[in-house]
C-alpha positions as CSV (number, residue, x, y, z in Angstrom):
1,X,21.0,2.8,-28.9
2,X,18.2,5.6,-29.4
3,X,17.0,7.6,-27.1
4,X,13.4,6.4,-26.3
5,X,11.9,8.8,-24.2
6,X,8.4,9.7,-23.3
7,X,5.8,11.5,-25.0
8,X,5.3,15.3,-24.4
9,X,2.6,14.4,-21.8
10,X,4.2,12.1,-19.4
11,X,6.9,14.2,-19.6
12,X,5.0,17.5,-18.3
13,X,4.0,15.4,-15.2
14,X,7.5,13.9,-14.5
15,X,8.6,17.6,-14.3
16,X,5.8,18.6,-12.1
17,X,5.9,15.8,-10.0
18,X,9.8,16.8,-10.1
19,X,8.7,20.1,-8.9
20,X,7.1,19.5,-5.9
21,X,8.4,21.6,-3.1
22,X,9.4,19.2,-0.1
23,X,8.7,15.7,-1.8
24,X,12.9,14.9,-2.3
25,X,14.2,12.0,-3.9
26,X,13.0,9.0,-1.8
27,X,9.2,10.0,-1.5
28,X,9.3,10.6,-5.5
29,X,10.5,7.0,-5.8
30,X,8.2,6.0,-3.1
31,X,5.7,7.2,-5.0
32,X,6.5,5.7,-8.4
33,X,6.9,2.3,-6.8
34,X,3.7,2.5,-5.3
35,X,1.5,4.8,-8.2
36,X,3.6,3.2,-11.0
37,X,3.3,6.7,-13.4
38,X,3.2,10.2,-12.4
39,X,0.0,10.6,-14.1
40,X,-1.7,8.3,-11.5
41,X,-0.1,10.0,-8.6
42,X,-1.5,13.5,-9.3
43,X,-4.9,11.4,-9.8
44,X,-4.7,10.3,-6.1
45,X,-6.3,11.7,-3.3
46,X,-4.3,13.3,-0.2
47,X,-5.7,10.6,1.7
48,X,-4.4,7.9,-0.4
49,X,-0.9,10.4,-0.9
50,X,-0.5,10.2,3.3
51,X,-0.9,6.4,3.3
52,X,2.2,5.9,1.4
53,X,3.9,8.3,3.7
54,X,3.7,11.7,2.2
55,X,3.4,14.5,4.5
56,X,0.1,16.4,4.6
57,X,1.4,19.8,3.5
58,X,3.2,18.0,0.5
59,X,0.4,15.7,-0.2
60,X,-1.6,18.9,-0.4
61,X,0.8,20.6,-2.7
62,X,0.6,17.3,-5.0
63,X,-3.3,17.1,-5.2
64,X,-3.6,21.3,-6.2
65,X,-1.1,20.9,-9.4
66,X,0.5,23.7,-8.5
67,X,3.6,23.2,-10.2
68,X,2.2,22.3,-13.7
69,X,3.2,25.7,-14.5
70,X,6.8,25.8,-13.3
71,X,6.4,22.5,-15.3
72,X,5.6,24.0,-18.6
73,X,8.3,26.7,-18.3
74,X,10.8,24.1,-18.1
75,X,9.8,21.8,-21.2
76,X,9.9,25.1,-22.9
77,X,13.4,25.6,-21.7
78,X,14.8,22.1,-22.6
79,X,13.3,22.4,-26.1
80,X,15.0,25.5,-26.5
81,X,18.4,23.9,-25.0
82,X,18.1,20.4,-26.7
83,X,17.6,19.0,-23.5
84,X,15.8,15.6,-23.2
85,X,14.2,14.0,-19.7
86,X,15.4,10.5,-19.3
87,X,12.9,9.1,-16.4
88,X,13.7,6.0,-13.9
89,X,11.9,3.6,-15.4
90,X,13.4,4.5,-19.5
91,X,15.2,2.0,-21.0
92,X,17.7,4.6,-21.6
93,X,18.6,5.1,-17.9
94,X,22.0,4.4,-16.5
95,X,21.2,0.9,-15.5
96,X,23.7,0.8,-12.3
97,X,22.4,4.2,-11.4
98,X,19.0,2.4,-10.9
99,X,20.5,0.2,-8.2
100,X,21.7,2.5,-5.7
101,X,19.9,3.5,-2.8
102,X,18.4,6.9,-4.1
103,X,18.4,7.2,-7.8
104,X,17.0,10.2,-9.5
105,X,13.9,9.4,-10.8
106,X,14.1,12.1,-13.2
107,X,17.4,13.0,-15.2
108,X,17.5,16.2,-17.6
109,X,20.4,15.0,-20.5
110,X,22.2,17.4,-23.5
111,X,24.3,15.7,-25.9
112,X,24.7,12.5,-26.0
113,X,22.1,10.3,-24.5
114,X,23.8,7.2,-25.3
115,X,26.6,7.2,-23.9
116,X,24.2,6.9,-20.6
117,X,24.4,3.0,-21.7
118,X,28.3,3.0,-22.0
119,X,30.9,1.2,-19.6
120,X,31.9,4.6,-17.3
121,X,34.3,5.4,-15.4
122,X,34.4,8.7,-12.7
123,X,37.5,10.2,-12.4
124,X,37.3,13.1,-9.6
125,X,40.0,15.4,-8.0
126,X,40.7,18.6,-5.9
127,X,39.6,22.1,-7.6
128,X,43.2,23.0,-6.7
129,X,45.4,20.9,-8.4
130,X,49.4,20.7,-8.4
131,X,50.7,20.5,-11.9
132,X,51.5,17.2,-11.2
133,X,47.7,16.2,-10.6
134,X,46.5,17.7,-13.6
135,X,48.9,16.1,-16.5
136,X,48.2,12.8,-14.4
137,X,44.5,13.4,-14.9
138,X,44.5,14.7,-18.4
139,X,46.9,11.6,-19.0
140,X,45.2,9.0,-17.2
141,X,41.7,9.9,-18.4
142,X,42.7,9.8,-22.1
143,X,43.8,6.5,-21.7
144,X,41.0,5.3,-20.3
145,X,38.8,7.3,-23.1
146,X,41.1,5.2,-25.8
147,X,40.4,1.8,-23.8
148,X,36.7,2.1,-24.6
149,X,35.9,3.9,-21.0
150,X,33.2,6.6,-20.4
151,X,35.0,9.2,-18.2
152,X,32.2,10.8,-15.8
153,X,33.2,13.6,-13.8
154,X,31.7,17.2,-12.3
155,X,33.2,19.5,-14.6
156,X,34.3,21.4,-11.6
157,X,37.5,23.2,-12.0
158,X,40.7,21.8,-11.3
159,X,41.2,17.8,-11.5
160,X,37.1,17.7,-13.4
161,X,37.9,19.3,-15.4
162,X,41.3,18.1,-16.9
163,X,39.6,14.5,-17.0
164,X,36.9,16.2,-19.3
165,X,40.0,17.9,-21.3
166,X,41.9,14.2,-21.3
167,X,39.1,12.3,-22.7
168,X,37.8,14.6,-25.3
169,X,41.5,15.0,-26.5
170,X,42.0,11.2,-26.8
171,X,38.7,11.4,-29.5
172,X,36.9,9.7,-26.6
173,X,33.6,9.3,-24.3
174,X,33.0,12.3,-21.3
175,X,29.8,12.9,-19.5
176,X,29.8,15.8,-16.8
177,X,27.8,15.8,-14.4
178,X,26.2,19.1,-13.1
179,X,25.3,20.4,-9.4
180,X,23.4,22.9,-11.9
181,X,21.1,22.8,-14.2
182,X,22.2,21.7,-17.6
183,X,21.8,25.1,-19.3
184,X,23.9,26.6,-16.6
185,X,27.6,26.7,-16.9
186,X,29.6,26.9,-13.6
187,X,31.8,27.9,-13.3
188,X,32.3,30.2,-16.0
189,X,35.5,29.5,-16.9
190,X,34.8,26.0,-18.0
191,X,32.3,28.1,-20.8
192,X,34.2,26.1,-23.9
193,X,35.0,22.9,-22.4
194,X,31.2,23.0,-21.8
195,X,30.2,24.0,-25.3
196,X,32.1,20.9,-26.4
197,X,31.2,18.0,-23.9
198,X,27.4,19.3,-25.2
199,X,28.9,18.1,-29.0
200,X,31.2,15.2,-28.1
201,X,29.8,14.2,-25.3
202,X,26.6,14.2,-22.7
203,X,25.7,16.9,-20.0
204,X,23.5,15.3,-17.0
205,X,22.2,16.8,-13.5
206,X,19.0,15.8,-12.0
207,X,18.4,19.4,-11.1
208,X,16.1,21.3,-13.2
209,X,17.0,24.0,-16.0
210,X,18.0,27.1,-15.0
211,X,19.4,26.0,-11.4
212,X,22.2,27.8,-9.8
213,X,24.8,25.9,-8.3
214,X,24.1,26.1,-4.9
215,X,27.1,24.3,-2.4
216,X,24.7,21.6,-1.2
217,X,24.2,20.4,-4.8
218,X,27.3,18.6,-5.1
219,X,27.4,16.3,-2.7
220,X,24.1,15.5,-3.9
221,X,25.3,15.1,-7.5
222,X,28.6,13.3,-6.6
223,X,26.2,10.1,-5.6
224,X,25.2,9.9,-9.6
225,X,28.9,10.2,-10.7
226,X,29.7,7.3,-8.4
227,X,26.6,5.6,-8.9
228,X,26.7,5.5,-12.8
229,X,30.0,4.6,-13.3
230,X,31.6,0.7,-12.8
231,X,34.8,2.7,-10.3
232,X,35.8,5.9,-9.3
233,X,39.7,7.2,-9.6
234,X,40.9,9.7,-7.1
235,X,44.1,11.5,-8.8
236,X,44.0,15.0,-6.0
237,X,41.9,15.9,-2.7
238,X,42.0,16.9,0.7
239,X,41.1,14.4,3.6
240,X,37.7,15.2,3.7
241,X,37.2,16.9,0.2
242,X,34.3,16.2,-2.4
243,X,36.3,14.0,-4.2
244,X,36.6,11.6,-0.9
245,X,32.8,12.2,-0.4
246,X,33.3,10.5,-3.6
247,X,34.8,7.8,-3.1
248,X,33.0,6.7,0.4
249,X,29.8,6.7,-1.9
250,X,31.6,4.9,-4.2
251,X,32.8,2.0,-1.3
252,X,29.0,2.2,0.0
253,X,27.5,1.5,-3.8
254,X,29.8,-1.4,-4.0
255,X,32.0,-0.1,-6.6
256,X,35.7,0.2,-7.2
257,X,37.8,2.5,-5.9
258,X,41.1,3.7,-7.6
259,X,43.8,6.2,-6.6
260,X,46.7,8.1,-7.5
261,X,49.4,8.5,-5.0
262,X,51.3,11.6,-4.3
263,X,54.1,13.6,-2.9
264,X,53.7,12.7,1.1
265,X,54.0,16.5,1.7
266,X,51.1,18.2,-0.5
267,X,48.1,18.2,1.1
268,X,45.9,17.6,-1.9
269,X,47.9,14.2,-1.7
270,X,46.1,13.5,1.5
271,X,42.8,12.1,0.2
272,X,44.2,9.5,-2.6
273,X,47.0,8.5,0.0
274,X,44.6,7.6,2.6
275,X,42.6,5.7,0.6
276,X,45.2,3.8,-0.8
277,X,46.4,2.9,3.0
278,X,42.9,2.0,3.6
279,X,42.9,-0.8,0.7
280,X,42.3,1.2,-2.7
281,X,43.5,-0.2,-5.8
282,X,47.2,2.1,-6.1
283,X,47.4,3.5,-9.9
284,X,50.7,4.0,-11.9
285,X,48.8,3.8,-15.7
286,X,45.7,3.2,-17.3
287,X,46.1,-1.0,-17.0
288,X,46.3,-0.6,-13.6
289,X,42.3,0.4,-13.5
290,X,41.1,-1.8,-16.3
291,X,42.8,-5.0,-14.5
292,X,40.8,-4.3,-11.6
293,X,37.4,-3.7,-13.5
294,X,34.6,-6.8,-12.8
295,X,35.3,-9.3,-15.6
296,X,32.0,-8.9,-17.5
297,X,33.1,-5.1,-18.2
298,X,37.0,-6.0,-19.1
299,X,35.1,-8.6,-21.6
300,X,33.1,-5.9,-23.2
301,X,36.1,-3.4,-23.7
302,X,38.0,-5.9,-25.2
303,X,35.1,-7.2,-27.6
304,X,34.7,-3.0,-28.4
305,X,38.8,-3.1,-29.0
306,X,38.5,-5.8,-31.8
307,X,35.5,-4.1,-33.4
308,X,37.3,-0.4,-33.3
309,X,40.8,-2.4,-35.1
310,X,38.8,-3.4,-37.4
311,X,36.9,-1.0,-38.5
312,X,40.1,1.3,-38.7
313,X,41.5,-1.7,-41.2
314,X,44.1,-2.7,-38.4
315,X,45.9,0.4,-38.3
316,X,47.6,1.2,-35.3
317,X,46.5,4.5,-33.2
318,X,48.5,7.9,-34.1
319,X,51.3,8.4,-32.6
320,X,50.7,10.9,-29.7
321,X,53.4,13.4,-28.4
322,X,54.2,12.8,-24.8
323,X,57.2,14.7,-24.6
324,X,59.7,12.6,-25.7
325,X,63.0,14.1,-27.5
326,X,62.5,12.0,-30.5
327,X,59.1,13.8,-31.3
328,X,60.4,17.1,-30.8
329,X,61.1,19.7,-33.4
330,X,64.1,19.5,-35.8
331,X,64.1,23.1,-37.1
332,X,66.7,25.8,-35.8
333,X,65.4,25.6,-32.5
334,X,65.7,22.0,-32.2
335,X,68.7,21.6,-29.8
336,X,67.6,24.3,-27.8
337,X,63.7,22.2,-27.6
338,X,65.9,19.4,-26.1
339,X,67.4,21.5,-23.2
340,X,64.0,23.0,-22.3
341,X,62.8,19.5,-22.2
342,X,65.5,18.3,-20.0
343,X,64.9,21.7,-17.6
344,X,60.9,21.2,-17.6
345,X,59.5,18.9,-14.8
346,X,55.9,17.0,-14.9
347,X,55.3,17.4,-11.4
348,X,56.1,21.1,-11.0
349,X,56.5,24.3,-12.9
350,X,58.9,26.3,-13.6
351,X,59.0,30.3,-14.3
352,X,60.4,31.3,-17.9
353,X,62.8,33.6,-16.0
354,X,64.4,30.6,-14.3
355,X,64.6,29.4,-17.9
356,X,66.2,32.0,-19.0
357,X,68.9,32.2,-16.4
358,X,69.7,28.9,-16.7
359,X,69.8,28.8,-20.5
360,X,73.1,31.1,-20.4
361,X,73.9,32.2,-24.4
362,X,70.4,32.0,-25.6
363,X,68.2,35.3,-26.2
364,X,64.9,35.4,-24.4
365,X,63.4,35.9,-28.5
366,X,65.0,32.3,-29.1
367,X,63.9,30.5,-25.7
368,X,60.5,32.0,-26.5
369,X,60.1,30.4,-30.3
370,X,61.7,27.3,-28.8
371,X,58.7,27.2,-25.8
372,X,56.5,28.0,-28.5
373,X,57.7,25.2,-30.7
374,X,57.5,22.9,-27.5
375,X,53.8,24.3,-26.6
376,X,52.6,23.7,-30.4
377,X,54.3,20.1,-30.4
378,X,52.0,19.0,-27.5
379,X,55.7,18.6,-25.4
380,X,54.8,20.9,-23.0
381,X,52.2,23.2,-21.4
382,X,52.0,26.8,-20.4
383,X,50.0,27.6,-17.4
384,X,49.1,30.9,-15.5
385,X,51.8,33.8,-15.3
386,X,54.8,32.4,-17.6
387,X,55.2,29.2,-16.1
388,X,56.0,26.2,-18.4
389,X,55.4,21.7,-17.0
390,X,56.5,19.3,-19.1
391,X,53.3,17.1,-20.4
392,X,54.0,13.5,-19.1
């Protein structure tokens, strides 16, 4: 579908009316509701502004047009960034993100736009993930991406931003959604990852350009990823982390609610085992989420199956490495692959100097090009100071 959006105009007083210290998300929509454009509500007078329940000092703020010129800076901003305002009442608006209680009247997008009309799924996590949670993520969310799913998620670090990774890997669908503006990246770490979601896949926040990241904003912003998307997966989190802030605005919206268990003893197992205990839909694969999906949206992702097998001639999808020994390398260091394999866990790391010990007869030269061989193959992953996980 192509982006419709509004003229140059409209769109200068949807980001002034956007602008408007005080006014928040409900009074906007009141607003609308009532005014119909944003044109007509800087046309009426602070008599007719209180009457629909807008406090005086605001009302005041919206008849002086005082933030036309904030407004101008930021169209000048999104043209520079590619950014495009997709407005409540556009056809290209999220339509379940219309329903909920507060939806942003006023969405700044870059990349993408159409996938804002796609079958979504949020996938949301702890920033501090074991290894375990992030191959489950990275795993779980390109499976999803290869059933025809949208993955929607905060690009935080940690658990976001491994279902980003997982999608985009699997060639398919991500959309990140920002407690910044959309020409911020936070964190900075996540500077590539965000360079290509902006190419592969859409950027959305309903805060304007140039915003910092401010702690308030996420809760905020986790209502659009639950609000947008047909269910939400939990794969890591504390009791009462983001991600279960989540989820509870996910049960409140009236959507799904999917989680991954894990070990009894890890606190960033807490959150998805609670919510499992309190009747959310327990996850071992990717099936296990689409089963559970309304019927109209399994339909649809079946229908989009048949056309993708078709279009690719009926050829069936590329293999993938996922760590099997019958994948690995068969060059000199091909036995050796095998024992690694066999030593590496999913669910935790281990240090190369473990390896090393264990691996008695082997130089550290030939563990390394064997790890290396491993790493290359897709087999297994290095993290953070020498320690190696097996990829599930």
């Amino acid at each position: 579908m192509a982006f419709s959006g509004v003229s140059q105009e409209e769109e200068l007083h949807w980001l002034a009316l956007k602008l408007v210290p005080g006014l928040g998300t409900r009074n906007t929509g009141k607003l609308i509701e009532r005014f119909r454009t944003p044109q007509a509500v800087f046309r009426a007078s602070r008599t007719e502004l209180e009457c629909a329940g807008i406090p005086g000092a605001v009302a005041q703020s919206i008849c002086s047009g005082c933030t036309f010129d904030d407004a101008v800076v930021q169209q000048q901003k999104m043209r520079e960034s590619g950014t495009v305002a997709v407005t409540l009442g556009d056809a290209a608006y999220p339509p379940l993100l219309r329903d909920i209680f507060d939806p942003p009247v006023l969405l700044f997008a870059r990349g993408r736009t159409e996938l804002l009309q796609s079958l979504m799924l949020g996938v949301v996590g702890t920033r501090r993930p074991t290894p375990y949670g992030v191959a489950v993520a990275e795993r779980l969310s390109g499976d999803l991406a290869r059933a025809g799913l949208t993955i929607v998620s905060g690009m935080a670090r940690g658990i976001d931003a491994a279902a980003h990774r997982g999608a985009l890997g699997a060639g398919g669908n991500t959309v990140a959604v920002l407690g910044c503006g959309v020409d911020v990246v936070y964190p900075s770490e996540n500077r590539r990852l965000a360079e290509e979601i902006v190419v592969k896949g859409l950027m959305l926040s309903e805060f304007p350009m140039g915003s910092v990241a401010f702690p308030q904003n996420f809760p905020i912003r986790n209502r659009i990823i639950s609000g947008m998307s047909n269910g939400v997966l939990v794969v890591e989190g504390a009791q009462y982390s983001g991600s279960a802030i989540t989820a509870k605005l996910a049960m409140d919206q009236g959507r799904e609610v999917f989680a991954v268990p894990g070990n009894i003893t890890s606190k960033a197992s807490w959150g998805p085992n609670l919510l499992i205990k309190q009747g959310a839909k327990l996850v071992q694969d990717w099936n296990d989420v689409v089963v559970d999906l309304p019927l109209e949206v399994r339909q649809r992702l079946i229908e989009a199956g048949k056309s993708r097998i078709l279009a690719e001639g009926g050829a069936g999808e590329p293999a993938t490495v996922r760590g099997d020994q019958a994948s690995l390398p068969m060059g000199p260091s091909g036995g050796l692959g095998r024992k690694l394999l066999d030593m590496l866990k999913v669910d935790s790391a281990t240090h190369i100097d473990q390896l090393l010990e264990a691996l008695d007869g082997c130089s550290t030269s030939e563990t390394i090009a064997a790890l290396f061989e491993l790493e290359m193959s897709g087999a297994i992953k290095q993290l953070p100071g020498k320690n190696f996980v097996r990829v599930w």
